[in-house]
C-alpha positions in Angstrom: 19.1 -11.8 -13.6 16.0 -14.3 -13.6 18.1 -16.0 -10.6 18.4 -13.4 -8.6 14.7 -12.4 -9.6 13.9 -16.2 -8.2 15.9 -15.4 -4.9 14.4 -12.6 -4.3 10.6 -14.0 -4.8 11.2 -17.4 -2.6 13.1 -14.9 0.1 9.5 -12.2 0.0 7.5 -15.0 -0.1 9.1 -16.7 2.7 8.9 -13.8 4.9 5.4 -13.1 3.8 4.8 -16.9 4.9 6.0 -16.2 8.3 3.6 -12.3 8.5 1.0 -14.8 7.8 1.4 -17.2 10.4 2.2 -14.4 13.2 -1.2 -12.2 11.6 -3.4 -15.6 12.1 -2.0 -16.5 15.8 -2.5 -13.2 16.7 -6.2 -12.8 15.2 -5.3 -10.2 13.2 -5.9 -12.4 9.5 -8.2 -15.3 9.2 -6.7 -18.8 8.5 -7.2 -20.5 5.4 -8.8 -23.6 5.3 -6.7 -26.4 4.4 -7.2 -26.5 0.6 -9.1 -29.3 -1.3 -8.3 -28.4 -4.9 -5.2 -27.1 -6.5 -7.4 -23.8 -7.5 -7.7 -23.2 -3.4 -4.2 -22.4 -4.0 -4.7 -18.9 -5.6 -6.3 -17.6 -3.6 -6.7 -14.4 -1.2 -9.1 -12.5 1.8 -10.5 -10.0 0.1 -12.1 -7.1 2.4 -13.6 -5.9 -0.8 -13.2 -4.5 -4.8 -14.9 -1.5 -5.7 -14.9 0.9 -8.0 -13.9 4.8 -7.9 -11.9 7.8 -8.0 -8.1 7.2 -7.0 -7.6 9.3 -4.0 -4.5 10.1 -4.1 -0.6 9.4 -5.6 0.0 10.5 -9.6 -3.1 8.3 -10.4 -5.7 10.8 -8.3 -8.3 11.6 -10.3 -8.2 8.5 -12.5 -11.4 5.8 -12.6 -9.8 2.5 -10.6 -10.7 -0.4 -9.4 -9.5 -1.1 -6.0 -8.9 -4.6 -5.0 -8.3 -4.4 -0.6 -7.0 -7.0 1.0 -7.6 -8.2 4.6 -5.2 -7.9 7.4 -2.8 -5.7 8.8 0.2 -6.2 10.9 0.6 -2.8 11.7 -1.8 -0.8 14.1 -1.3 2.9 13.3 -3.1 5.4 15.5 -4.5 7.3 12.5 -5.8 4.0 10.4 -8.6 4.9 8.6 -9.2 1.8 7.2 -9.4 -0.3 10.0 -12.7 -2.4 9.5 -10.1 -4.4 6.7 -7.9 -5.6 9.6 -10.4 -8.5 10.2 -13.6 -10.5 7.9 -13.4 -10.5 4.3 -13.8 -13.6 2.2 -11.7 -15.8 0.6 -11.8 -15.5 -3.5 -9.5 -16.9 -6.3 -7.6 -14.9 -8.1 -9.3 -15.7 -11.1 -12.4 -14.8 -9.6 -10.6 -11.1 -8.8 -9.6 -10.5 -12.3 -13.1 -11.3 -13.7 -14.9 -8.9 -11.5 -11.7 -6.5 -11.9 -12.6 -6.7 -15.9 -16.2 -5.6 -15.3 -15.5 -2.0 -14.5 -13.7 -1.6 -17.7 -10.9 0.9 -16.0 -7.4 0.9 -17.0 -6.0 1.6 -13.3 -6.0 -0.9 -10.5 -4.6 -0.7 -7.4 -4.1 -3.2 -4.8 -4.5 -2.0 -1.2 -5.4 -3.0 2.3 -4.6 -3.5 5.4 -1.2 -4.4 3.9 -1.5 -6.3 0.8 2.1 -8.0 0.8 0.9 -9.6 4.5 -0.6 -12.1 1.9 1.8 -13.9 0.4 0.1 -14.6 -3.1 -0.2 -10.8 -3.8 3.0 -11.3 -5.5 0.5 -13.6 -8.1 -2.1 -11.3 -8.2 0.0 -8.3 -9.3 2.1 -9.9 -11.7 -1.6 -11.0 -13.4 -2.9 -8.0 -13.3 0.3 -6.6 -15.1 -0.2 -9.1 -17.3 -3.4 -8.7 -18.8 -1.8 -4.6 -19.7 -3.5 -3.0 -16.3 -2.1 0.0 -15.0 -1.7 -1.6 -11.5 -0.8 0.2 -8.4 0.6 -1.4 -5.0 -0.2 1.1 -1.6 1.9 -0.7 1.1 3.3 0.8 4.6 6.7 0.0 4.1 7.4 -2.9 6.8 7.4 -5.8 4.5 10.2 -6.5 2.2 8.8 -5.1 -1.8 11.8 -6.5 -3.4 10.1 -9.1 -5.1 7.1 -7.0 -6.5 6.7 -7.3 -10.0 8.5 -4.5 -11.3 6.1 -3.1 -13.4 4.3 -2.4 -10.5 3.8 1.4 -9.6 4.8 1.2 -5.4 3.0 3.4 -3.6 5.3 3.1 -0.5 4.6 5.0 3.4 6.9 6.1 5.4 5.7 5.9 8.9 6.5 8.6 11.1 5.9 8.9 14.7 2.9 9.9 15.0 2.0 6.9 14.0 3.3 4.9 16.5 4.6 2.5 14.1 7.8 4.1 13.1 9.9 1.2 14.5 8.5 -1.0 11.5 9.8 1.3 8.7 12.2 -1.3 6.6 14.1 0.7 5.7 16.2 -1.4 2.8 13.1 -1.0 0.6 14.4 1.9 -0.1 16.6 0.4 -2.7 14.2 -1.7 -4.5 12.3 1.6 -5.3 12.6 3.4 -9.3 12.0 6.5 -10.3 8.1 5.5 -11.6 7.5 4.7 -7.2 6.1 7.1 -4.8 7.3 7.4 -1.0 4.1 8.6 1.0 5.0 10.4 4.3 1.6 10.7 6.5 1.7 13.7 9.0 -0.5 14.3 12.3 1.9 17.1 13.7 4.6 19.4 13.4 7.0 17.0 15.5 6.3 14.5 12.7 7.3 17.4 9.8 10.3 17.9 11.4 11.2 14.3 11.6 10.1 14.0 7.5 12.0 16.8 6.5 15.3 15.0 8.1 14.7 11.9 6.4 14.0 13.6 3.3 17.6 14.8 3.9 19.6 12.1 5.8 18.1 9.1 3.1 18.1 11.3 -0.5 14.4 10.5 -0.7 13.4 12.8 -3.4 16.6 11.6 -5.5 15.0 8.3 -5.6 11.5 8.7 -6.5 8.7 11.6 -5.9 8.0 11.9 -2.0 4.5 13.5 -1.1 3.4 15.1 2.3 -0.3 13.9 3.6 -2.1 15.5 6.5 -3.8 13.4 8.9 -7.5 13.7 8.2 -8.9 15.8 10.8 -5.3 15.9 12.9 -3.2 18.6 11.4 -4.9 21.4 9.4 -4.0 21.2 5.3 -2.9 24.7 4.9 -0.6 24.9 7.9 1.5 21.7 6.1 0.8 23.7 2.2 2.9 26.7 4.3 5.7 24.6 5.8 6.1 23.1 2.3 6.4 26.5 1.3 8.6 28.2 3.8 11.0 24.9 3.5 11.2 25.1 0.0 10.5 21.3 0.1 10.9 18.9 -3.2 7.8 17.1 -2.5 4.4 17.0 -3.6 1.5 18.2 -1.1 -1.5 15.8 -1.4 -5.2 15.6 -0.2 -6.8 12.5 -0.3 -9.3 13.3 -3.0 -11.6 10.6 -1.6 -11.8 11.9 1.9 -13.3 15.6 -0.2 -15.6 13.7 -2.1 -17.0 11.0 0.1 -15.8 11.5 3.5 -13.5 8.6 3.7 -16.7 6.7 3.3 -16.2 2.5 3.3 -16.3 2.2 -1.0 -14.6 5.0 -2.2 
């Protein structure tokens, strides 16, 4: 088992290598520079850490710290998070787990951009896990999660065409997802509804793990997808994005 667990983390880290180098030539993730200690090694481009309310997932309504990584390779239409696609700073992961310890919250949860674009996310997670955190993972689904640390709650997307990025779904991450994982379907339109509600069918999804339904802030009206749900008899979890009520999807919250 630990060689398989060793395949599978030099293959994620590998293709996380090569996300890298395509984000940087592309502008879309800041180089490193070249590293003068062995420290320089651990560590990341942080957009920022703060502290708040989770949003959204089982963990909504919980104290968290969110760590949010820079750099995305994905360009969806409905980002709202898209002043973490450049900037940031680079910061050890040491440095991240002493600030992280600060706020004295049992729940983290690593986010971005898309945290597994940076290869040594894989690190920070598994430390985080380590020191008993309650650590959450919000990815889009286009990069391989089969090396996550397993203890690891995966807050995985499904991207649906309304997006513009459904071509990216990888869609073989489905089977490195347990029960304790989340699939997160994000919705701007009845068109994209439709399109859930057959891959809810055609890939089992609510066999594998919960599945919730998100309307696009601002794009398709939160009762009207609370009715579908209902009319469909769905087995999926509505959500709001708690955050988004609170702050108004305001930058630190």
């Amino acid at each position: 088992m630990q060689a398989v667990r060793r395949v599978l983390l030099q293959r994620t880290a590998t293709s996380a290598a090569w996300v890298e180098r395509v984000m940087v030539k592309r502008g879309q993730l800041p180089s490193a520079p070249a590293p003068a200690k062995t420290g320089e090694s651990r560590r990341l481009r942080i957009a920022e850490i703060f502290h708040s309310l989770q949003g959204e997932a089982d963990a909504a309504g919980w104290r968290t710290v969110f760590v949010r990584l820079t750099g995305c390779p994905l360009r969806c239409v409905w980002c709202d998070t898209e002043y973490a696609f450049h900037g940031g700073q680079w910061r050890s992961i040491d440095d991240v787990l002493v600030e992280v310890a600060t706020y004295g919250t049992r729940h983290v949860c690593v986010t971005g951009g898309e945290p597994l674009a940076q290869r040594r996310c894989l690190i920070l997670l598994r430390e985080l896990c380590d020191r008993g955190y309650e650590v959450s993972l919000e990815t889009s689904g286009a990069l391989d999660v089969a090396a996550v640390d397993p203890r690891v709650n995966k807050v995985m997307d499904l991207k649906a065409p309304g997006s513009g990025e459904c071509a990216r779904n990888l869609w073989s991450n489905l089977e490195h997802l347990s029960p304790r994982d989340q699939i997160k379907i994000v919705l701007a339109s009845r068109a994209d509804y439709d399109w859930a509600c057959a891959m809810l069918t055609e890939h089992a999804l609510a066999a594998r793990c919960a599945v919730l339904f998100s309307p696009v802030y601002g794009a398709l009206p939160p009762r009207e997808l609370a009715e579908w749900i209902l009319a469909d008899k769905l087995p999926v979890r509505f959500q709001l994005q708690l955050h988004k009520l609170l702050w108004d999807n305001a930058p630190g919250h």
